[in-house]
C-alpha positions as CSV (number, residue, x, y, z in Angstrom):
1,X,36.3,25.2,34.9
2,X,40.0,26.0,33.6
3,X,40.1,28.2,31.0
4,X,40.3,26.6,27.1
5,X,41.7,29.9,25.7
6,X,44.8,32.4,26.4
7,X,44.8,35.0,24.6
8,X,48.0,35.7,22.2
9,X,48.2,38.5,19.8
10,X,46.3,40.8,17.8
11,X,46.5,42.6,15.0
12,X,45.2,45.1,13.2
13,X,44.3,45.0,9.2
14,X,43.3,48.6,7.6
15,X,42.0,49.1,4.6
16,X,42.4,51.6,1.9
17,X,42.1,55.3,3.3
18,X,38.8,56.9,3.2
19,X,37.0,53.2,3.7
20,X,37.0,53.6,7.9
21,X,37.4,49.6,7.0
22,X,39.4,47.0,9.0
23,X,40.0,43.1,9.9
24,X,41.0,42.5,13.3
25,X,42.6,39.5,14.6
26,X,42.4,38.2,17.7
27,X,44.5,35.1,18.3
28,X,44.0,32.7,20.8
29,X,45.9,29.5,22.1
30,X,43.9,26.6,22.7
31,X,45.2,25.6,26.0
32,X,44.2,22.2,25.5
33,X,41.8,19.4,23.2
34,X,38.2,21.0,23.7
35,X,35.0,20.6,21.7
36,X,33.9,22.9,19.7
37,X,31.5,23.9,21.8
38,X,33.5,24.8,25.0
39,X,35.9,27.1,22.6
40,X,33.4,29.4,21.1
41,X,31.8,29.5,24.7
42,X,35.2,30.1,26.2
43,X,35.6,32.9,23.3
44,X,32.3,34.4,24.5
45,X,33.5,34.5,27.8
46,X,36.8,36.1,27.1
47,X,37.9,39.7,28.4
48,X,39.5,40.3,25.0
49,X,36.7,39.0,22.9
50,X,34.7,42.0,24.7
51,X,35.5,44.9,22.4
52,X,33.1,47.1,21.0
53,X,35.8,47.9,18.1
54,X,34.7,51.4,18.2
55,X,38.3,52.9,19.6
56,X,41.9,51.5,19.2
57,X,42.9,47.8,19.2
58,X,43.1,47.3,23.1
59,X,41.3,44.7,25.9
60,X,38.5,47.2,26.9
61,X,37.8,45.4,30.3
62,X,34.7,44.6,32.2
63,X,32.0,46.0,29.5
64,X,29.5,44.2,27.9
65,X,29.4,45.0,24.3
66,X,31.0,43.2,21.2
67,X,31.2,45.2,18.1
68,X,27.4,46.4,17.3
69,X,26.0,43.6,19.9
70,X,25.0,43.1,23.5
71,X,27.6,39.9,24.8
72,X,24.6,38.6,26.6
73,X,22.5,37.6,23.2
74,X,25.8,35.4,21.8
75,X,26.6,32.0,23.1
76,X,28.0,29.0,21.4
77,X,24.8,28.1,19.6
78,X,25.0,31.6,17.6
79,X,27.5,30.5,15.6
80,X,27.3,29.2,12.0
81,X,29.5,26.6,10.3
82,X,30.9,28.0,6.8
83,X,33.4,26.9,4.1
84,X,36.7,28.3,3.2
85,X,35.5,29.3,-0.2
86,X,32.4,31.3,1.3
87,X,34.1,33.1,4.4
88,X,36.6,34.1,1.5
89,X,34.0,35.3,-0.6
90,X,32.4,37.2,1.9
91,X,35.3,39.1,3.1
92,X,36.4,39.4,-0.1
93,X,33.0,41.1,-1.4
94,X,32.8,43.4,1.7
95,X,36.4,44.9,1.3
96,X,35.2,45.7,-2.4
97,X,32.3,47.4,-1.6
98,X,33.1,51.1,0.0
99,X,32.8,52.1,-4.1
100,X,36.9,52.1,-3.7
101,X,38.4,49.5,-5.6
102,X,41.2,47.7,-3.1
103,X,44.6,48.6,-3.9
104,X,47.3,46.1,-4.7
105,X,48.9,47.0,-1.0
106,X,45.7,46.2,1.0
107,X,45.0,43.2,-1.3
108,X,48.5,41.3,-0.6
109,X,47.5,42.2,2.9
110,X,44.3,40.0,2.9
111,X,46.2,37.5,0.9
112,X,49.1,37.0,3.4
113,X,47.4,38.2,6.4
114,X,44.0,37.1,6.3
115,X,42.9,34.4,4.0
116,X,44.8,31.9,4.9
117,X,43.6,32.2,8.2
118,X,40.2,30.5,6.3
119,X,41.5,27.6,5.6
120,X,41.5,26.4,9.2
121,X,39.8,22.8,10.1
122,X,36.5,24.4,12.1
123,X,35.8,27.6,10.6
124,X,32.3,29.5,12.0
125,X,30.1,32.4,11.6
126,X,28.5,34.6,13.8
127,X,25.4,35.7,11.5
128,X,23.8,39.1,11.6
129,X,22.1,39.9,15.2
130,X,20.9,43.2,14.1
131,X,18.3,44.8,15.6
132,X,17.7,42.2,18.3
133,X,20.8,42.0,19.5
134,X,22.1,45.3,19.1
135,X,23.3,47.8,21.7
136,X,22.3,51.5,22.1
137,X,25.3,53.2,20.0
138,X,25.8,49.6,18.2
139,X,24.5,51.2,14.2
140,X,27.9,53.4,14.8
141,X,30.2,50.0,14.0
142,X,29.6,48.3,11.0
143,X,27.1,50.4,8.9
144,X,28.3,48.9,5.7
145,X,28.5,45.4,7.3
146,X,29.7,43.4,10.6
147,X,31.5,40.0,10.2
148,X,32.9,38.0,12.6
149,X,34.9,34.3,11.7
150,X,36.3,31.9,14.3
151,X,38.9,29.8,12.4
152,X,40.1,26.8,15.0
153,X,43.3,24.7,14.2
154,X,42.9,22.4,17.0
155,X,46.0,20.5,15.8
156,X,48.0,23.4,16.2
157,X,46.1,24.6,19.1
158,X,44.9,28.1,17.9
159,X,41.9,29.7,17.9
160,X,41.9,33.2,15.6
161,X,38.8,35.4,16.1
162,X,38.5,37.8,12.3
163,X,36.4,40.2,12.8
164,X,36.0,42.5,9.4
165,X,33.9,45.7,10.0
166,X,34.3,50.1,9.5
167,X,33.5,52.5,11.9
């Protein structure tokens, strides 16, 4: 089988100082029309869609691990359909919870950077694996919270992986 993603760019997203918080994006071109399906298993089954998110922004290569979980306990079938309005609330809720309030600067960051990412076609959740997916060191990302979105915009053939979480 040819591969259904490529990966693009990536970016970072940090939060106010003193949070540890941060939204990564991973983008991803749809090389071409796929179900569903096939594009969150081809996510799964990307080198860049292993990273444990517990050093710098990089591809970390041939390991296993993806954030707090074991790659081998997420397929396709893990993921969740969800709205626009309740990804947004979500990530929205969790960037508001450290007991800092956001400031202005990190808040026209989700705005420009982030949201509108939501409002892709197919938008999907990976819910909460913790503790039977997680790895040995895996409580060390996302104590306060680990969420991951797929947005897909197959018309514009991208697929952006948002993964919101602190370390």
């Amino acid at each position: 089988m040819d591969s259904a993603l490529t990966f693009d760019t990536g970016r970072l997203v940090l939060l106010d100082r003193g949070t540890y918080r941060w939204v990564s994006l991973k983008r991803f071109r749809i090389d071409s029309a796929r179900p569903v399906s096939e594009l969150l298993s081809a996510l799964v089954a990307h080198p860049s869609y292993r990273d444990h998110f517990a050093s710098a922004f990089e591809t970390q290569g041939i390991h296993t691990l993806h954030g707090p979980y074991r790659v081998e306990c997420i397929t396709a079938d893990t993921f969740r359909s969800i709205n626009s309005s309740s990804a947004r609330t979500l990530l929205q809720d969790w960037a508001g919870n450290a007991g800092v309030p956001v400031s202005r600067e990190v808040q026209a960051e989700l705005d420009t950077q982030v949201f509108p990412l939501l409002e892709a076609p197919e938008l999907f959740q990976l819910p909460d694996l913790r503790p039977d997916a997680q790895h040995d060191w895996g409580w060390v990302v996302g104590v306060d919270g680990f969420h991951e979105l797929v947005a897909i915009d197959q018309a514009d053939r991208v697929l952006t992986l948002i993964v919101a979480a602190d370390d």
